[in-house]
C-alpha positions as CSV (number, residue, x, y, z in Angstrom):
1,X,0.0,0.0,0.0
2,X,2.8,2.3,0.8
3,X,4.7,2.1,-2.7
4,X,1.0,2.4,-4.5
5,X,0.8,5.7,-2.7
6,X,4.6,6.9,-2.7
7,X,4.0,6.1,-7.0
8,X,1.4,8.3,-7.2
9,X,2.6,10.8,-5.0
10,X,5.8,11.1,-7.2
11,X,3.5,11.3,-10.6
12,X,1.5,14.1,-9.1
13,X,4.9,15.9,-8.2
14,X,6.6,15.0,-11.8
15,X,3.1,16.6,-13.2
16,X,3.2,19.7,-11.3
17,X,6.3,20.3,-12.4
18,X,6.2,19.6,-16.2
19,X,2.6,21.7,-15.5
20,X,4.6,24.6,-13.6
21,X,8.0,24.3,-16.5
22,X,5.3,24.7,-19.1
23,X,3.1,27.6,-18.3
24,X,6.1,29.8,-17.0
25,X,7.5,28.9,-20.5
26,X,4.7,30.7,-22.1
27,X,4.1,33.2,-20.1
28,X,7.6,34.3,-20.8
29,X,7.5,33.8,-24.0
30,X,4.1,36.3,-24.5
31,X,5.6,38.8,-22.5
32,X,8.5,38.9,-24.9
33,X,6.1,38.4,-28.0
34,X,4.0,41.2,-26.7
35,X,7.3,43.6,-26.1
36,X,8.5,42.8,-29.3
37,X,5.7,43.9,-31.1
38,X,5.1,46.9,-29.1
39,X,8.7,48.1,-30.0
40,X,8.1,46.9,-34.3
41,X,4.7,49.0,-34.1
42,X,6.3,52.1,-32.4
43,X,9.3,51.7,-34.7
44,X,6.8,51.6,-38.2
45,X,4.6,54.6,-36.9
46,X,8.1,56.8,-36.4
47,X,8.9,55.2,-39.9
48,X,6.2,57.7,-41.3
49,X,6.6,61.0,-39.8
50,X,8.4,63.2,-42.1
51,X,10.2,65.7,-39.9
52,X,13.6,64.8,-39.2
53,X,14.5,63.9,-35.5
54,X,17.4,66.1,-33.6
55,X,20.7,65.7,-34.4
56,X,22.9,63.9,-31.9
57,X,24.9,65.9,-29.3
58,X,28.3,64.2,-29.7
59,X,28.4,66.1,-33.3
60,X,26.8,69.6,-32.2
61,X,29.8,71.8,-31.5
62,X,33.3,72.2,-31.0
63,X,35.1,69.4,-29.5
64,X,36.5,70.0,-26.0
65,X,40.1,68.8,-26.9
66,X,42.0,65.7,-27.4
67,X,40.4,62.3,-26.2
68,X,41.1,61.0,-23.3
69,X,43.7,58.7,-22.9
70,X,41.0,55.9,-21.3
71,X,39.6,56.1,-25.2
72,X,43.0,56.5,-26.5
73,X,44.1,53.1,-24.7
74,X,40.4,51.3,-25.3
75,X,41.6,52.2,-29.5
76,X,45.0,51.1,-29.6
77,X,43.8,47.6,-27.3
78,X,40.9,47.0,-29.8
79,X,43.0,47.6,-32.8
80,X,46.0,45.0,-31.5
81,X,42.7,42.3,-30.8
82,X,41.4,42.7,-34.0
83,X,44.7,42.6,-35.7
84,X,45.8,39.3,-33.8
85,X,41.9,37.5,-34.4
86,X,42.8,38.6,-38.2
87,X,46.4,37.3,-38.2
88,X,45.0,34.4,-36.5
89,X,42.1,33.7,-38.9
90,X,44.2,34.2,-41.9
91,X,46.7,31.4,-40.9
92,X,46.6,28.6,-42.6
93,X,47.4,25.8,-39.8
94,X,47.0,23.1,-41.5
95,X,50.3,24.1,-43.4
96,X,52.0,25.1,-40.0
97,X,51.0,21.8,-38.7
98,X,52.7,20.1,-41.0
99,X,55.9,22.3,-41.6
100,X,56.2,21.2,-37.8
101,X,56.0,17.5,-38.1
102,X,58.5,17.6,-40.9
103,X,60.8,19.5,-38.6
104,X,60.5,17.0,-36.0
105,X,61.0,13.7,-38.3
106,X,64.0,15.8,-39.9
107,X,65.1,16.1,-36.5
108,X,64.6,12.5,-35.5
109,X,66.4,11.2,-39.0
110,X,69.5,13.5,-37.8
111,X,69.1,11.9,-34.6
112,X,69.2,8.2,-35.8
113,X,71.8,8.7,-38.6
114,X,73.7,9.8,-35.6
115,X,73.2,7.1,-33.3
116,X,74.3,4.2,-36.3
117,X,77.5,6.5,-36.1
118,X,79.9,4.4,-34.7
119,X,82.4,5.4,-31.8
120,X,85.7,4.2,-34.0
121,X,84.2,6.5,-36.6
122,X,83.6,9.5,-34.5
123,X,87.0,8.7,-32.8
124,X,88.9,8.8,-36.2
125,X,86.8,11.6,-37.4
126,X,88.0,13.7,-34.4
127,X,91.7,13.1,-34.7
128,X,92.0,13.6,-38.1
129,X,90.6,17.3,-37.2
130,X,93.2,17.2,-34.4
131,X,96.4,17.4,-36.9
132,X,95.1,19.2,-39.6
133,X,94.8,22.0,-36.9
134,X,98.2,21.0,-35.5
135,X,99.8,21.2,-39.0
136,X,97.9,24.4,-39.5
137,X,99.7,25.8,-35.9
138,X,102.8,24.6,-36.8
139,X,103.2,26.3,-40.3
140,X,101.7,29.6,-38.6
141,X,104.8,29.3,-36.1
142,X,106.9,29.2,-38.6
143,X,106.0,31.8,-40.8
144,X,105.7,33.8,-37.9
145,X,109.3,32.8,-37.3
146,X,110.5,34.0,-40.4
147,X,108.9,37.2,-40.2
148,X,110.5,37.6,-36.8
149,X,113.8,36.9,-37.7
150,X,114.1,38.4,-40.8
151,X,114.6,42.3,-39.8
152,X,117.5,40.7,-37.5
153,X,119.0,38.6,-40.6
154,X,118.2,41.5,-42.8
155,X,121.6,41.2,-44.7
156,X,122.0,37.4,-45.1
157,X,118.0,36.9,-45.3
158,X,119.3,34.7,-48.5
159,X,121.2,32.2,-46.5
160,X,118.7,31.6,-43.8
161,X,115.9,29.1,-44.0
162,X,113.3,27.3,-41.9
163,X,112.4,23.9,-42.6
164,X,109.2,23.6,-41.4
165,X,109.3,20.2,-41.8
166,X,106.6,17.1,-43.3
167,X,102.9,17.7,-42.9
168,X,101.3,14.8,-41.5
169,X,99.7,14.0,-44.5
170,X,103.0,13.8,-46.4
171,X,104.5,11.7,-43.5
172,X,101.9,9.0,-44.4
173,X,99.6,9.2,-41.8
174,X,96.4,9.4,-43.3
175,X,93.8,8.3,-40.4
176,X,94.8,7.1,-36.7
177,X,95.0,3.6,-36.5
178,X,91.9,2.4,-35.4
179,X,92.3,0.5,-31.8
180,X,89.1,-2.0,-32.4
């Protein structure tokens, strides 16, 4: 007996509601219809009069100076918005997107190619950088050698001369030996 009545109890609640829901609906909804077509009639009977309406104070007169800088500030901050949502809406991101993934698997090729380097390599790599800029300090020595001594051999510059020895590619040594 108790869950016949709690049943209907509930229905005659879910009812009022839908009931209440529904009817402030409308009467909502006719108070804005009404409004609405009080303001269209009002607007359509002006429509008609033939006598122009007064002109606006903002553009009777002299203005009182330069704008304030408030406006001044509200301008220049609308301006930079609109120019950003333009820049923004004229993007084509699609395009950036994929510029960027392209970057980033050229990235990870460079990355691989450099890990299947291996350390032998990268060792004799290294060293043969290593004497070419020794070779390239030691002829710089002696030139600068040369230049040095030749005011103070001035007379018998012909005799004197600096052997500035092999390079290390004419010694024979093309690589470092590899030690694997």
């Amino acid at each position: 007996m108790a869950g016949f009545l709690l049943g209907a109890g509930s229905g005659v609640l879910a009812g009022a509601a839908v009931y209440y829901t529904i009817s402030t609906t409308m009467a909502h909804s006719t108070d804005q219809i009404r409004r609405d077509l009080y303001t269209s009639a009002a607007l359509l009977e002006r429509s008609f009069d033939e006598a122009p309406g007064p002109a606006p104070s903002s553009f009777v007169g002299p203005r009182a100076g330069p704008p304030p800088f408030s406006e001044l500030l509200k301008q220049r901050w609308n301006a930079a918005l609109g120019g950003a949502y333009a820049h923004a809406r004229e993007t084509d991101w699609i395009a950036l997107g994929g510029e960027a993934v392209d970057g980033v698997r050229g990235q990870i090729s460079k990355l691989s190619a450099a890990a299947d380097e291996t350390v032998a390599d990268a060792v004799e790599g290294r060293a043969v950088e290593a004497i070419a800029a020794v070779d390239g300090a030691a002829n710089a020595a002696a030139s600068n050698f040369e230049k040095a001594i030749e005011p103070v051999m001035g007379r018998n510059g012909d005799n004197v001369h600096v052997d500035r020895g092999l390079k290390a590619s004419e010694r024979g040594i093309k690589s470092p030996k590899r030690l694997v």
